[in-house]
C-alpha beads as a LAMMPS data file, in Angstrom:
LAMMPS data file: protein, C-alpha beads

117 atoms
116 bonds

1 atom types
1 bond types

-500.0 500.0 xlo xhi
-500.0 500.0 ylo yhi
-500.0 500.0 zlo zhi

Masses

1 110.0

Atoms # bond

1 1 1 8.678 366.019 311.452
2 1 1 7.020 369.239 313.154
3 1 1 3.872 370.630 311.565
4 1 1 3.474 373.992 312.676
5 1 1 0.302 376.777 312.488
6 1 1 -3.611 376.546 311.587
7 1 1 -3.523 372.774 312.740
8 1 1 -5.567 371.222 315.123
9 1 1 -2.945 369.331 317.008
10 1 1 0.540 371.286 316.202
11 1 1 3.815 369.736 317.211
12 1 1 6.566 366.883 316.607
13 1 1 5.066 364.185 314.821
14 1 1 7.009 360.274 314.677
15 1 1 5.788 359.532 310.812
16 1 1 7.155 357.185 308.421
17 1 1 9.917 358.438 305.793
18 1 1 8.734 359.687 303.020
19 1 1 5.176 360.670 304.398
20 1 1 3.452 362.980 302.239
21 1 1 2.901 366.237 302.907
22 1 1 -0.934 366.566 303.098
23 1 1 -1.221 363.412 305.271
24 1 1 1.216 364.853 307.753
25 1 1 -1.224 367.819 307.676
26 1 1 -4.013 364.980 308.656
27 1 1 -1.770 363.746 311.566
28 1 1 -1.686 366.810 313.019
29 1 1 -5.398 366.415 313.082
30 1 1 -6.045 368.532 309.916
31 1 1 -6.533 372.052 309.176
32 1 1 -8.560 374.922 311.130
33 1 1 -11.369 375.234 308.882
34 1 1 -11.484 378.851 308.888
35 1 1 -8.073 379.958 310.506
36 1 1 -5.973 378.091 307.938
37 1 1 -5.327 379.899 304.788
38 1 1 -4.791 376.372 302.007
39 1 1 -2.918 378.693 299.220
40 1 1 -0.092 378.665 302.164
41 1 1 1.500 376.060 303.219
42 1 1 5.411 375.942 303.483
43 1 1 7.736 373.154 303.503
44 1 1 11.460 373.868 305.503
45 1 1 13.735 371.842 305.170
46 1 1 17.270 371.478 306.332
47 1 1 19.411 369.512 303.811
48 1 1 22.879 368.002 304.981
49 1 1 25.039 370.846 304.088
50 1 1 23.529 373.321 306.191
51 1 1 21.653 374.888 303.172
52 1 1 17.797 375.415 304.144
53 1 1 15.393 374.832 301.414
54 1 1 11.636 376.863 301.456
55 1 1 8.957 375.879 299.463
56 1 1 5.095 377.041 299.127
57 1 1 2.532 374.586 298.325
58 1 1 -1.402 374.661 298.163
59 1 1 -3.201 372.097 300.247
60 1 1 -4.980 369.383 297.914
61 1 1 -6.180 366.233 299.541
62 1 1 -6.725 364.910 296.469
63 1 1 -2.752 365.046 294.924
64 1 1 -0.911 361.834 294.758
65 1 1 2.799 362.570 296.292
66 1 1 4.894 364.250 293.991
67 1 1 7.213 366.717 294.059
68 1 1 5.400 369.692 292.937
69 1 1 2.542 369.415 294.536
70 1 1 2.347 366.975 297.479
71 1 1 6.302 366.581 297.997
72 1 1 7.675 363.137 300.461
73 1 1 8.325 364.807 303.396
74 1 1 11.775 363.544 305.515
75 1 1 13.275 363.210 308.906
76 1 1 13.745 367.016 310.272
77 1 1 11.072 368.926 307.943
78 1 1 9.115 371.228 309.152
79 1 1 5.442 371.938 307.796
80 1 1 3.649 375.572 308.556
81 1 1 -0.041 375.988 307.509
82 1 1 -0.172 380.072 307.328
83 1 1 -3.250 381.686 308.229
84 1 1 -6.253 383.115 306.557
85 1 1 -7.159 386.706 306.191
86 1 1 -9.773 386.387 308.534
87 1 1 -7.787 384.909 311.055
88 1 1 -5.240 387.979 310.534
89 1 1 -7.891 390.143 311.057
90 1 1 -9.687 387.966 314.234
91 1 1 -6.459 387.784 315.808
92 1 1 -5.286 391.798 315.316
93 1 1 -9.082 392.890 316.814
94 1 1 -8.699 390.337 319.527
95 1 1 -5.325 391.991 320.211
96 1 1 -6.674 395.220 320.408
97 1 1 -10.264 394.505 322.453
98 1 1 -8.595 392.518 325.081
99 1 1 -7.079 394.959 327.073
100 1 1 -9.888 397.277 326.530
101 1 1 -12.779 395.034 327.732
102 1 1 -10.507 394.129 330.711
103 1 1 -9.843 398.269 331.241
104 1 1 -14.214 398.449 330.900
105 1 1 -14.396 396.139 333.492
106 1 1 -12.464 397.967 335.673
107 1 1 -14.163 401.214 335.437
108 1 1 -17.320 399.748 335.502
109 1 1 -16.200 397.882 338.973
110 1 1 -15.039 401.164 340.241
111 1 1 -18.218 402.712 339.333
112 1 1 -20.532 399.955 340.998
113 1 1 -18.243 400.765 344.484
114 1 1 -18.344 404.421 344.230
115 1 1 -22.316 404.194 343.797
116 1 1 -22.704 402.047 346.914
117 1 1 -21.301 404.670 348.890

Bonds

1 1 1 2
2 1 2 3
3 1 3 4
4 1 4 5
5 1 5 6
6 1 6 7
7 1 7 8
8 1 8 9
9 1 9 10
10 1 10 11
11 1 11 12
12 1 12 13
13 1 13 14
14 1 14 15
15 1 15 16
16 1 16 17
17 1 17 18
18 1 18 19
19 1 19 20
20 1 20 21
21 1 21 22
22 1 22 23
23 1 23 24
24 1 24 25
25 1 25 26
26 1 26 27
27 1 27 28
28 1 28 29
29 1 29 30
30 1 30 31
31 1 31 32
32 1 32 33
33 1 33 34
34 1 34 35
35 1 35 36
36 1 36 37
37 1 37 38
38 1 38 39
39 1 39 40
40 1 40 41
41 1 41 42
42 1 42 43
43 1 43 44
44 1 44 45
45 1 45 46
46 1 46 47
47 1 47 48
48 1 48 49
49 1 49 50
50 1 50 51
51 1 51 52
52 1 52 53
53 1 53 54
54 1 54 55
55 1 55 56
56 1 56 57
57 1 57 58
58 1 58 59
59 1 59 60
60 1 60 61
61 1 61 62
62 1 62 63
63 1 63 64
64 1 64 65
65 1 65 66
66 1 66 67
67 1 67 68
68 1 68 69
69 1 69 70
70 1 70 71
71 1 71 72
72 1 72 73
73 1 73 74
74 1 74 75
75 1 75 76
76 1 76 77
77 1 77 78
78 1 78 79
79 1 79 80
80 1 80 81
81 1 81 82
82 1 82 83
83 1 83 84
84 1 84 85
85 1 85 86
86 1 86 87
87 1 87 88
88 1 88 89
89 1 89 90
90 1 90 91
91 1 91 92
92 1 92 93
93 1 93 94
94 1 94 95
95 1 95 96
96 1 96 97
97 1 97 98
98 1 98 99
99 1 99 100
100 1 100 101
101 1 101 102
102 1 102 103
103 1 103 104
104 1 104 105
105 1 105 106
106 1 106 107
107 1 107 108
108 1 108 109
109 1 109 110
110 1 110 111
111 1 111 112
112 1 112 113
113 1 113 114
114 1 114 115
115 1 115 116
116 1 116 117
């Protein structure tokens, strides 16, 4: 199984069949508090005849494995915890302020050499 996204430890994960899906969440060390967005959390899956199946769930803890809710996850799935708004947004500014603070520190080097002169 590969849990994917706002996790603390993403990646291939060797779990029992018919783990659910909110304790592979917790093998993958559990959500980002504030990165991971709980209303958004997919289930792929691959099923024998090449058909892929998609499914949204909400995170709950609390639910006992069922289908709706907190389905048995099997050999191949693939779990993605989406992220929040503010990680959206915290990722998009850092997108756009890295390159500029790196471009500030440039001019600002130039500056300190051309006022040494």
């Amino acid at each position: 199984m590969n849990v994917a996204g706002e996790v603390k430890a993403p990646g291939n994960l060797s779990l029992p069949a018919n783990t659910s899906l909110t304790k592979a969440i917790l093998a993958a060390g559990g959500i980002q508090d504030w990165r991971a967005n709980k209303k958004n959390v997919e289930l792929v899956r691959i099923n024998r005849n090449g058909s892929a199946m998609r499914r949204t769930f909400r995170l709950d803890y609390g639910e006992d494995v069922s289908a709706d809710k907190n389905p048995p996850l099997v050999d191949g799935d693939t779990v993605i915890v989406g992220r929040s708004r503010y990680a959206v947004s915290s990722d998009a500014i850092r997108a756009v302020s890295d390159p500029l603070s790196g471009l500030v520190n440039v001019l600002t080097l130039f500056r300190l050499l051309d006022s040494s002169n």
